[in-house]
C-alpha angles and dihedrals in degrees: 000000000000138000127255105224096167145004122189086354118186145139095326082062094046098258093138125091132184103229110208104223128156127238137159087015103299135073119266125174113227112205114224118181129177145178120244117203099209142004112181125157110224115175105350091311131108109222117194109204137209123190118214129186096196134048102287122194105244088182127090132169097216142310091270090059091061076078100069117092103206087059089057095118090037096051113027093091098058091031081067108041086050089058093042078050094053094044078059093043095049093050096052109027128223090298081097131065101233118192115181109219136180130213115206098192083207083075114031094100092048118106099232085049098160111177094185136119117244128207108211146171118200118276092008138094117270130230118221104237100234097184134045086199099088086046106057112079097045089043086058097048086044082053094045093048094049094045083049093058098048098054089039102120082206101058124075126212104248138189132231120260086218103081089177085070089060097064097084090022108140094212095048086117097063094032097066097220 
């Protein structure tokens, strides 16, 4: 059995945080917010849950890789499930075990249905990341730097030189390719 602790959580239930970066020379707080489907506890462990209606990707090299531009469509889902994890985890601190999951609603009926995260490298077995904890830090810094850059005056938004990329691009709308 396990405990529902949230459904469609959001800011009413604190998920919202203000970021200190610097641009243009001076510090600003830029305020991020998110939903979180759902939030349960099931055997000791808090497991913050993203549904998905498609085949999401549950795999992910490292938090460095979120940064590559060319892994955009392999990476955003657990991109974002690790970013609904830490809202959860700043909120409540390391005194919970927090594992990021993914529910592609494709496979939920299969009987090798797995929901976890997987750390994994190409060509090599991959290892469920069973806790949020060893992430967070570097997941922040990874969040910070990214929120620096794009309020950064001095940086451009550019595209990528590989079009082929754009083809499942999820901001192929804004970018006007």
């Amino acid at each position: 059995p396990f405990q529902v602790l949230g459904l469609e959580a959001s800011t009413r239930e604190g998920y919202h945080l203000e970021v200190p970066i610097q641009s243009g020379g001076k510090e600003i707080e830029v305020k991020i917010k998110g939903i979180i489907d759902r939030i349960d506890k099931k055997e000791g462990r808090v497991r913050v849950i993203d549904y998905k209606t498609g085949k999401d990707e549950k795999d992910f090299a490292s938090i460095e890789s979120f940064k590559a531009p060319t892994r955009i469509n392999k990476n955003k889902t657990v991109l974002q499930v690790f970013y609904y994890s830490y809202l959860f985890w700043k909120k409540h601190g390391d005194d919970q075990v927090i594992e990021p999951g993914i529910f592609n609603s494709k496979d939920l009926f299969k009987s090798d249905f797995n929901w976890r995260v997987v750390q994994k490298e190409p060509r090599k077995t991959g290892v469920p990341v069973l806790d949020f904890g060893p992430f967070a830090m570097e997941f922040e810094d990874f969040l910070k730097d990214m929120l620096t850059e794009i309020y950064d005056p001095e940086i451009p938004f550019d595209q990528v030189e590989d079009e082929m990329v754009c083809e499942y691009c999820p901001y192929k709308g804004i970018c006007g390719r």
